[in-house]
C-alpha positions as a printed NumPy array, in Angstrom:
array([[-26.963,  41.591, -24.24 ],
       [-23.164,  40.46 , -25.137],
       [-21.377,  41.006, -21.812],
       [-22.688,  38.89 , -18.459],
       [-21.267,  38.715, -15.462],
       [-21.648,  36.237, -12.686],
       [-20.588,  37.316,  -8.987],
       [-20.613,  33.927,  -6.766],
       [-18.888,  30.345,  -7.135],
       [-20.942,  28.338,  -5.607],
       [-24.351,  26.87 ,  -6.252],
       [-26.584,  29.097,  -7.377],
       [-23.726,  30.736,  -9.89 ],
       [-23.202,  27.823, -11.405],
       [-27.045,  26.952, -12.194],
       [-27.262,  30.739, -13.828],
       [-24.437,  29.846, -16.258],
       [-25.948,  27.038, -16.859],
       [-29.014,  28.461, -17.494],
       [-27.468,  31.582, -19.2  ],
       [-26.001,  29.024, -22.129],
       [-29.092,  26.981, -22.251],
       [-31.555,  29.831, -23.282],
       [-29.198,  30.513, -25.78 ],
       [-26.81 ,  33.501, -24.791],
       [-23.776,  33.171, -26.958],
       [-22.054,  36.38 , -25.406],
       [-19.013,  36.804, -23.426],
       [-20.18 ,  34.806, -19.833],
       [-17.359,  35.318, -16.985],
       [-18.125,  33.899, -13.586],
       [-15.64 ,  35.957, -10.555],
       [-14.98 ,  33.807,  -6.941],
       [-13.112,  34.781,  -4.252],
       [-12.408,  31.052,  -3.517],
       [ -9.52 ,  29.077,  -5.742],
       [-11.   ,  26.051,  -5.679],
       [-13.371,  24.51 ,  -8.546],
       [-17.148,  24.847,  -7.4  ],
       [-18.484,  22.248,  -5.061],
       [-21.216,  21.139,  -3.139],
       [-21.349,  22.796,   0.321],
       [-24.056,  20.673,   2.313],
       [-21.5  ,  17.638,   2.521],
       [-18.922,  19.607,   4.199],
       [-20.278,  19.   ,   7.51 ],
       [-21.431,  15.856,   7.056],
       [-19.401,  13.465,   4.51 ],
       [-16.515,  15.751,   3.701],
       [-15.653,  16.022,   7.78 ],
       [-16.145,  12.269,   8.361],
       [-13.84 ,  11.211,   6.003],
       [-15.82 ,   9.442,   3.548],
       [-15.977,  11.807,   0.784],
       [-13.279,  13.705,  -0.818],
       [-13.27 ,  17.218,  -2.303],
       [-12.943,  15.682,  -5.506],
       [-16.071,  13.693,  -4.582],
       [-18.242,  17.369,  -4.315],
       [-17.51 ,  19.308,  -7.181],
       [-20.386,  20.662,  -9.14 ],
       [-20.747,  18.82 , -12.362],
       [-20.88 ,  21.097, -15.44 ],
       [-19.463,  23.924, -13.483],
       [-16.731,  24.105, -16.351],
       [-19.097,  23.023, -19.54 ],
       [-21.029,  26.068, -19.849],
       [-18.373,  28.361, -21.925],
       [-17.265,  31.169, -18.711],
       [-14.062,  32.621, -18.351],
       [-13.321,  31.485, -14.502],
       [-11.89 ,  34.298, -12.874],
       [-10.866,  32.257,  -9.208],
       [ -9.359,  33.564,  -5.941],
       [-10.062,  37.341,  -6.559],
       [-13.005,  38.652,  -4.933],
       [-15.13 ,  41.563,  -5.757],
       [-14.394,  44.436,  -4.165],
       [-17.104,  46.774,  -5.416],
       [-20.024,  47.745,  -8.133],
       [-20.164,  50.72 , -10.536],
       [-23.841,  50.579, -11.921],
       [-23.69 ,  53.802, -13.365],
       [-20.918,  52.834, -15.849],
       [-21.262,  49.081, -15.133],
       [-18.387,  48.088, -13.758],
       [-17.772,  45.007, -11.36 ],
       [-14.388,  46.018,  -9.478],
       [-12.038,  43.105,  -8.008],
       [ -9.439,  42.706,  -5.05 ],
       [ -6.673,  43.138,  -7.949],
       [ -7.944,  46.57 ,  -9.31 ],
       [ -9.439,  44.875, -12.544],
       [-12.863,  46.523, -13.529],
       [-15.428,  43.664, -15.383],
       [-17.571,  45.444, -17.635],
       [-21.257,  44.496, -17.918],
       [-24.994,  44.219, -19.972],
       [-26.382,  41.723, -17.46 ],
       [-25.241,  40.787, -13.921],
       [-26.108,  38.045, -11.584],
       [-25.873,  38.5  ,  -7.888],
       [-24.687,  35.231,  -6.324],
       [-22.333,  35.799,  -3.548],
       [-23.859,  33.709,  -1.039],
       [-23.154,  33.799,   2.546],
       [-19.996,  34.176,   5.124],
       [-19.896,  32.034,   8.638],
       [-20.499,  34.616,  11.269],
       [-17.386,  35.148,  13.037],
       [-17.238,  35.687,  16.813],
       [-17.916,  39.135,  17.528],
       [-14.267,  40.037,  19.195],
       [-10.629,  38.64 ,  19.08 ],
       [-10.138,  34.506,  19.287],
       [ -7.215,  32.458,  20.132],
       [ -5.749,  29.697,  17.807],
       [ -7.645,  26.646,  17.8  ],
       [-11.153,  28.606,  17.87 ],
       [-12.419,  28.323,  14.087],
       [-15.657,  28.795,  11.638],
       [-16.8  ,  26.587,   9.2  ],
       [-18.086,  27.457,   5.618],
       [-15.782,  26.254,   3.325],
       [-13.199,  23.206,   2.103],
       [-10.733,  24.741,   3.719],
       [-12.244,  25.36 ,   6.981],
       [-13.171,  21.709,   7.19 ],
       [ -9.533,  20.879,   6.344],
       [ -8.408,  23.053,   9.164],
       [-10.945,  21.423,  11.839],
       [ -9.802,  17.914,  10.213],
       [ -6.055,  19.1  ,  10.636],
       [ -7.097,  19.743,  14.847],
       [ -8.455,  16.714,  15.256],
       [ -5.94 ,  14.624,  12.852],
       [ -3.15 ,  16.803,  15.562],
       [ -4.924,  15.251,  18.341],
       [ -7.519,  17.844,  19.646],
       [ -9.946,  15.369,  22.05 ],
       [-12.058,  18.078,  23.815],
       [-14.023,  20.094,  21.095],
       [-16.422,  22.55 ,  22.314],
       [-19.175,  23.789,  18.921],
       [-20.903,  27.193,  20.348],
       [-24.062,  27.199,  18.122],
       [-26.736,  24.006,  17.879],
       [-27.822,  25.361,  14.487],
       [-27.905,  23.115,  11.233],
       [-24.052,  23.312,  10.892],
       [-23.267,  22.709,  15.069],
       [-25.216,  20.148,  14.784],
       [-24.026,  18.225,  11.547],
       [-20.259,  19.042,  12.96 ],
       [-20.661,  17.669,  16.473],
       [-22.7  ,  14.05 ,  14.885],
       [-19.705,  14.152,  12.406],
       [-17.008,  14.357,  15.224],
       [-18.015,  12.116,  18.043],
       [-18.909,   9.581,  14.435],
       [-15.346,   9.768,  13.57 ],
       [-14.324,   6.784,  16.155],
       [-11.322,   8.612,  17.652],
       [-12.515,   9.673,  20.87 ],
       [-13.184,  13.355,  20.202],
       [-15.351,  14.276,  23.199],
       [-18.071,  16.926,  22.045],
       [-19.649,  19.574,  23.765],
       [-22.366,  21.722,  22.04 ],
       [-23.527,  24.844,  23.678],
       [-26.981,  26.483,  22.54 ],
       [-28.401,  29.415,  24.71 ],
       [-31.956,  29.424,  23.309],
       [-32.453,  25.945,  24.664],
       [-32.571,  23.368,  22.24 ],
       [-30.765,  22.356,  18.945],
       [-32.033,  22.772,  15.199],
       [-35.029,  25.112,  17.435],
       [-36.336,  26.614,  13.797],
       [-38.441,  23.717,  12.899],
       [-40.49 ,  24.011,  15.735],
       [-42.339,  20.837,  17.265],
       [-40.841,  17.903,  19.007],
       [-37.66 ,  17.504,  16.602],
       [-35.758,  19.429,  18.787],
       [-35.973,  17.295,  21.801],
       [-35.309,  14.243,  19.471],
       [-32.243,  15.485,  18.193],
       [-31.642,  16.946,  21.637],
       [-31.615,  13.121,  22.634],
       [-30.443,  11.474,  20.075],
       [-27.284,  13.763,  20.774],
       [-26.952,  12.692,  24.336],
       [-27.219,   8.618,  23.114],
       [-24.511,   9.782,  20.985],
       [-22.06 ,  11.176,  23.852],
       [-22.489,  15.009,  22.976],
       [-22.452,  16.736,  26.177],
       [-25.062,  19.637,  25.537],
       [-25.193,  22.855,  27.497],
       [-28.017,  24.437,  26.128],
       [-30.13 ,  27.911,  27.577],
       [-26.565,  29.417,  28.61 ],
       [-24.126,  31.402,  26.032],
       [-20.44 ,  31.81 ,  25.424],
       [-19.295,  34.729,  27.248],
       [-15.515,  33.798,  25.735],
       [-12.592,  31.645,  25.319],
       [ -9.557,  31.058,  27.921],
       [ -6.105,  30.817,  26.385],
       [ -3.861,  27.897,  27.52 ],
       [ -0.041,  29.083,  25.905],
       [ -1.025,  30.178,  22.507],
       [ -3.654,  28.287,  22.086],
       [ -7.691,  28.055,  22.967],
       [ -7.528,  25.925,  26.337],
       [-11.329,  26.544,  27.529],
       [-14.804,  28.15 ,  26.754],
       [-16.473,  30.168,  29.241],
       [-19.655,  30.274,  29.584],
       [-22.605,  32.848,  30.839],
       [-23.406,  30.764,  34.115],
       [-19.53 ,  30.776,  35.335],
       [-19.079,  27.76 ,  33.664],
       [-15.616,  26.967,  31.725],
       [-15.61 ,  24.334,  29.5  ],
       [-12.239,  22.708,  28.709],
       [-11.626,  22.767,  24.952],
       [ -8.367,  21.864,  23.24 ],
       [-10.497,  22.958,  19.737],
       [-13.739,  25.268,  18.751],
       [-15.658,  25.713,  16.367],
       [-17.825,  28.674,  16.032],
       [-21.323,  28.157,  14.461],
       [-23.239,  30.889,  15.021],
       [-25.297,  31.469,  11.38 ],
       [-24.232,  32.768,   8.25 ],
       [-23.686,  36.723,   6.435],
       [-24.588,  37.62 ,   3.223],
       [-21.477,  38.406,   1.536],
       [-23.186,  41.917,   0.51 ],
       [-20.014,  43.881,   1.403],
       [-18.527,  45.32 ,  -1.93 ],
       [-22.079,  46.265,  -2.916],
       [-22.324,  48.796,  -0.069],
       [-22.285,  52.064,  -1.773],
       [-23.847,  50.507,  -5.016],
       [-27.463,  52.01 ,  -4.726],
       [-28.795,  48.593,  -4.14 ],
       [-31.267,  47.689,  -1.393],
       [-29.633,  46.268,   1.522],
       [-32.342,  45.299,   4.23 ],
       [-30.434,  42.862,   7.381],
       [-27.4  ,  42.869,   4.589],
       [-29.143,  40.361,   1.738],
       [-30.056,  42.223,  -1.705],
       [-33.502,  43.162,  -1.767],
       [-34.77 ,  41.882,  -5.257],
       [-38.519,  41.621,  -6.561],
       [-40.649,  38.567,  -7.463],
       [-38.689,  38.257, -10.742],
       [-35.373,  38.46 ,  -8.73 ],
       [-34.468,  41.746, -10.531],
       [-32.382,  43.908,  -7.776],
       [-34.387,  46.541,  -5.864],
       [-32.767,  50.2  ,  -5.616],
       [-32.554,  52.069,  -2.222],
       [-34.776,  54.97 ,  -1.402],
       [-37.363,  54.501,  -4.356],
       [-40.221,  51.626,  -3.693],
       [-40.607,  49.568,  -6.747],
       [-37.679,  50.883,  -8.396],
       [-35.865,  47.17 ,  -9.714],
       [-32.818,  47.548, -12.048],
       [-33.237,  45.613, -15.052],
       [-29.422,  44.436, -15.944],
       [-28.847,  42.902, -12.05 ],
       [-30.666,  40.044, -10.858],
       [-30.241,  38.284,  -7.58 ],
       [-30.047,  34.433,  -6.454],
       [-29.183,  32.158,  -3.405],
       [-28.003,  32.874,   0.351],
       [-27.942,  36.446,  -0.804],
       [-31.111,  37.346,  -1.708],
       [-34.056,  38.213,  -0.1  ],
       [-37.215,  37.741,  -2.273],
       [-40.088,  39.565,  -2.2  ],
       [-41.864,  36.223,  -3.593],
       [-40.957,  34.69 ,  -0.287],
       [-42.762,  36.342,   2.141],
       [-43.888,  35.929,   5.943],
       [-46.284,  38.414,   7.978],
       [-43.361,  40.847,   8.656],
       [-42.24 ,  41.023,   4.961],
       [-40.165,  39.049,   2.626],
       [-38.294,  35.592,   4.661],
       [-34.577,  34.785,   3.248],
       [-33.684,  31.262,   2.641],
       [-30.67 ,  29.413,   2.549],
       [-31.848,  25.989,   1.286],
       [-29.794,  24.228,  -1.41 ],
       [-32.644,  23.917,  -3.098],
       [-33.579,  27.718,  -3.212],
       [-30.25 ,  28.195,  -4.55 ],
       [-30.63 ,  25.854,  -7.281],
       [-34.15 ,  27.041,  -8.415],
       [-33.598,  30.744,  -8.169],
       [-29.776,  30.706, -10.272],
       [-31.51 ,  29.111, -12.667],
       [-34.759,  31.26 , -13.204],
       [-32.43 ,  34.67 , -12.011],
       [-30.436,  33.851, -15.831],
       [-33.629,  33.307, -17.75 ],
       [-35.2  ,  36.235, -16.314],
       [-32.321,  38.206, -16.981],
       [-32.292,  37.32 , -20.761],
       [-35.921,  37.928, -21.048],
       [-36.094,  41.153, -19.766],
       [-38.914,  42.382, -16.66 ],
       [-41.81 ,  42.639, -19.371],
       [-41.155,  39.368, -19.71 ],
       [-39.741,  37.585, -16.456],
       [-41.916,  35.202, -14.286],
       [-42.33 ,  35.288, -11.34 ],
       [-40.375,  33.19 ,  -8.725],
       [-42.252,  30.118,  -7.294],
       [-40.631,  27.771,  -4.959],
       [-41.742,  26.089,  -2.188],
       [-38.777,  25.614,   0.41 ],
       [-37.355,  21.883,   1.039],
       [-34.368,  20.266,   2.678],
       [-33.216,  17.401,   4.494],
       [-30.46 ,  16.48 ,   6.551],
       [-28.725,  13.891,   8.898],
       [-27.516,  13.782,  12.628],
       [-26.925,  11.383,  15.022],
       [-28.868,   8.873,  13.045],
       [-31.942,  10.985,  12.618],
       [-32.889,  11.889,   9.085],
       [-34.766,  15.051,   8.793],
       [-36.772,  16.663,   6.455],
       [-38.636,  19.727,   5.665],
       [-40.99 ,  21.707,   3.216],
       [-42.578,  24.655,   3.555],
       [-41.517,  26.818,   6.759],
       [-41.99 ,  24.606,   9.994],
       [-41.595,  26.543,  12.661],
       [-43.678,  29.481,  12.089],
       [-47.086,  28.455,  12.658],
       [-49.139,  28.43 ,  15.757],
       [-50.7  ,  24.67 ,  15.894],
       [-48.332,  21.797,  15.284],
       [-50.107,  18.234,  14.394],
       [-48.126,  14.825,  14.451],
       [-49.465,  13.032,  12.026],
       [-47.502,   9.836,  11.725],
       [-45.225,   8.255,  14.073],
       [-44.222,   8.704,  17.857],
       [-41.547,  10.93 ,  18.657],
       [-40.853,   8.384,  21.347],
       [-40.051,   5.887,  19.06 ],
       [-37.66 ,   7.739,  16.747],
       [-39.917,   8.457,  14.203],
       [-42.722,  11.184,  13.359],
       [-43.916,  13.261,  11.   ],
       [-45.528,  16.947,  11.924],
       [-47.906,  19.72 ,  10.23 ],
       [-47.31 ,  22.932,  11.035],
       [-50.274,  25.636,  10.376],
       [-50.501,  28.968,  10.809],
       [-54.444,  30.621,  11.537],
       [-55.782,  27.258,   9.733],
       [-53.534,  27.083,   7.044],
       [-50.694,  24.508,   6.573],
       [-47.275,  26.714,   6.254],
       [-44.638,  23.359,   6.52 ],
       [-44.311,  19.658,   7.581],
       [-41.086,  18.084,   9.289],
       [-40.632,  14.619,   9.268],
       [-37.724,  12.174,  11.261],
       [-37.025,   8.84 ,   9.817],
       [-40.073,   9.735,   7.774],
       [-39.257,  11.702,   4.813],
       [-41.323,   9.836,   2.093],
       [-44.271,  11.09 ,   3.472],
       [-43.139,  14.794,   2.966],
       [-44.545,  14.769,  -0.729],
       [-48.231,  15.186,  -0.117],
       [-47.666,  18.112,   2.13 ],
       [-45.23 ,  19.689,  -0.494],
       [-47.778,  19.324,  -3.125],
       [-50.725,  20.984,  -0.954],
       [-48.369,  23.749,  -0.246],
       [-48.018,  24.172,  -3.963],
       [-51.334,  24.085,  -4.661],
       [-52.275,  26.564,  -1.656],
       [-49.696,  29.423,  -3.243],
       [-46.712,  28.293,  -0.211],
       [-46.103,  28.511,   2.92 ],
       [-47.38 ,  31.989,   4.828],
       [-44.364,  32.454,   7.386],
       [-45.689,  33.766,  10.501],
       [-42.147,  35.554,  11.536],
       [-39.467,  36.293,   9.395],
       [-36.626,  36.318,  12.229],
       [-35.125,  32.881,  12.325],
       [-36.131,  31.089,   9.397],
       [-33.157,  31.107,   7.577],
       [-31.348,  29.96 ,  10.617],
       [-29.321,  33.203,  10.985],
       [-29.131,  33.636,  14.758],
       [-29.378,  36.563,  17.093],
       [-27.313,  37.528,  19.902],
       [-26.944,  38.758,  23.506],
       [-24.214,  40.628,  25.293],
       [-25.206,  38.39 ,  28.655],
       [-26.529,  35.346,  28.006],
       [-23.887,  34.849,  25.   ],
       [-24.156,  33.988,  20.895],
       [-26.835,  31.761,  19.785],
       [-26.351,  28.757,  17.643],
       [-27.807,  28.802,  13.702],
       [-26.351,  27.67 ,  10.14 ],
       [-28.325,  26.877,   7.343],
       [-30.322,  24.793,   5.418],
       [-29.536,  22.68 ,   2.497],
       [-32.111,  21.068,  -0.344],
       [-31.959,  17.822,  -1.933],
       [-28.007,  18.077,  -0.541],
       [-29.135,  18.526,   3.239],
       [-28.003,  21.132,   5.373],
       [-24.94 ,  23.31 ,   4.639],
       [-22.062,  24.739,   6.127],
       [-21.929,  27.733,   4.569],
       [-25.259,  28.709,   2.812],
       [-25.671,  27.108,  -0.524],
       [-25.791,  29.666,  -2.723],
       [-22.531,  31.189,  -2.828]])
């Protein structure tokens, strides 16, 4: 193999170069990104990055620059020739192939019809700039449609700010952060309240009213309007599978189907996995990650990290050869002074156990099974006790996901009740605001 090609700037594309250089492939390595800037760290975006207290200096990925690639920045890819092996970009270039790694991660869903200035998503640095630049302008009334992971993280992060930004967070399926299941819903849920969000949750956004130019309110499905002099739109995450429409690749709900090694899967023949593309982060969807409806897609900084990495070896070594991925989800994140953790897949059991604490009291820590069997563990204020159940779910062969819809946090949507809420979830670098993977 002499010619690789990495598709993706973000997490997951960085840990294949890595990985690509460290198993000793001394070929020509050339990493494409739509986005300009250096590769950072997505899960403070929301969090640290929107408050202020880190900079985007602060989140770039170490060694994204030490591993030998010729950065190709700003230019996206536009399309995929596997017959010849060809990646085509935005600017008509063609990247010739051996090996190719699949990283492009995942889009903010945008609101499914025209919006008004003032109404934005949030995945990247300059999204967050753009929300900053609102509020910095004087926006007081901010209405976030979506209690996902990244509706949540933005409304803790604005009413934290100290400037008087009153928050509204609208969720129609009823409660916040609602895929892990148990009673960490209703905490956050309240812990949001102490906090001054307003919540308006088991109603949807129907649309947005224009005062001059400009968003002025939010209208909801009960006749509702909300005023809102910004809004932010966080209703989950797309795989950024466009330019491989047409490729011969398996597209099921728009992530690459790949197999347990994370080779690629081909449409229309079962089994069928092409041996020079391989597949990691926000993107994929694993058939070693599997619930009772088929494989489950992640978007956990941590799957990111620990599929780049194994996607590059895998690559190198050939199918014969590859092993098979095993990961056993984890993240954490923050809100409204609640620290939350997960392993496993909370949410989609059908018997949750607290173990520890008292939800009462701010702090607990649940077991989620499934027909017996544990399938994930949430904790709040609790997260050092996460490691046993981690470690049994290793042990037991992972979690056993009793639906795939949901999980990843990618929401669904209704033409009368409104859009739901979602985002996704983040590893050891908590939840993210655009799917860490990219």
């Amino acid at each position: 193999m002499r010619e690789v090609v990495v598709v993706g700037g973000g997490l997951a594309a960085v840990r294949a170069g890595e990985s690509l250089r460290a198993r000793g492939f001394s070929g020509a390595l050339t990493v494409v990104s739509d986005e300009s800037e250096l590769p950072y760290d997505r899960p403070p975006l929301t969090k640290q990055v929107m408050a202020g207290t880190l900079t985007a200096d602060d989140i770039r990925l170490a060694g994204a620059e030490d591993f030998g690639a010729r950065w190709i920045r700003g230019t996206a890819a536009v399309g995929l020739d596997r017959e010849r092996r060809r990646v085509r970009l935005a600017d008509g270039t063609q990247v010739p192939y051996d090996g190719l790694v699949v990283a492009t991660g995942a889009q903010a869903r945008p609101w499914p019809g025209e919006v008004p200035a003032g109404v934005l998503t949030v995945r990247g640095l300059d999204d967050v700039r753009a929300l900053r630049a609102e509020i910095d302008g004087g926006a007081r009334e901010v209405v976030v449609v979506g209690a996902g992971f990244v509706g949540v993280e933005l409304a803790s992060s604005l009413v934290g700010l100290g400037l008087g930004v009153r928050v509204t967070l609208v969720e129609p399926f009823g409660r916040p952060l609602r895929v892990l299941g148990g009673t960490a819903p209703e905490m956050v849920a309240e812990a949001a309240r102490r906090a001054g969000v307003a919540l308006r949750l088991g109603t949807g956004v129907t649309g947005f009213r224009v005062a001059g130019e400009r968003v002025g309110g939010v209208e909801l499905a009960d006749g509702r309007v909300l005023p809102a002099e910004a809004a932010v739109v966080a209703i989950g995450m797309v795989p950024a599978t466009g330019w491989l429409r047409g490729a011969g690749l398996a597209l099921p709900s728009g992530r690459v189907h790949c197999d347990e090694r994370l080779f690629a899967r081909t449409a229309g023949v079962a089994g069928v996995a092409d041996p020079r593309i391989v597949v990691a982060g926000d993107v994929a969807r694993c058939d070693a990650v599997r619930g009772a409806d088929g494989p489950v897609p992640l978007e956990h900084w941590s799957n990111a990290a620990a599929q780049g990495e194994l996607a590059a070896r895998n690559l190198l070594a050939g199918p014969a050869a590859a092993a098979p991925y095993v990961h056993v989800p984890s993240f954490w994140t923050s809100a409204f002074g609640l620290r939350i953790r997960s392993v496993g897949l909370p949410g989609t059991g059908d018997r949750v156990v607290v173990e520890e604490g008292d939800p009462g009291a701010g702090k607990v820590l649940e077991a989620h099974y499934r027909e017996g069997r544990l399938v994930g563990a949430v904790s709040v204020n609790l997260g050092k006790r996460l490691a046993g159940y981690a470690r049994r779910l290793q042990e037991e062969g992972g979690p056993v996901a009793g639906e795939a819809a949901g999980v990843s946090g990618v929401p669904g949507a209704s033409g009368v009740s409104g859009v739901s809420g979602g985002g996704s979830a983040g590893g050891d670098g908590g939840a993210s605001a655009g799917g860490a993977g990219g």
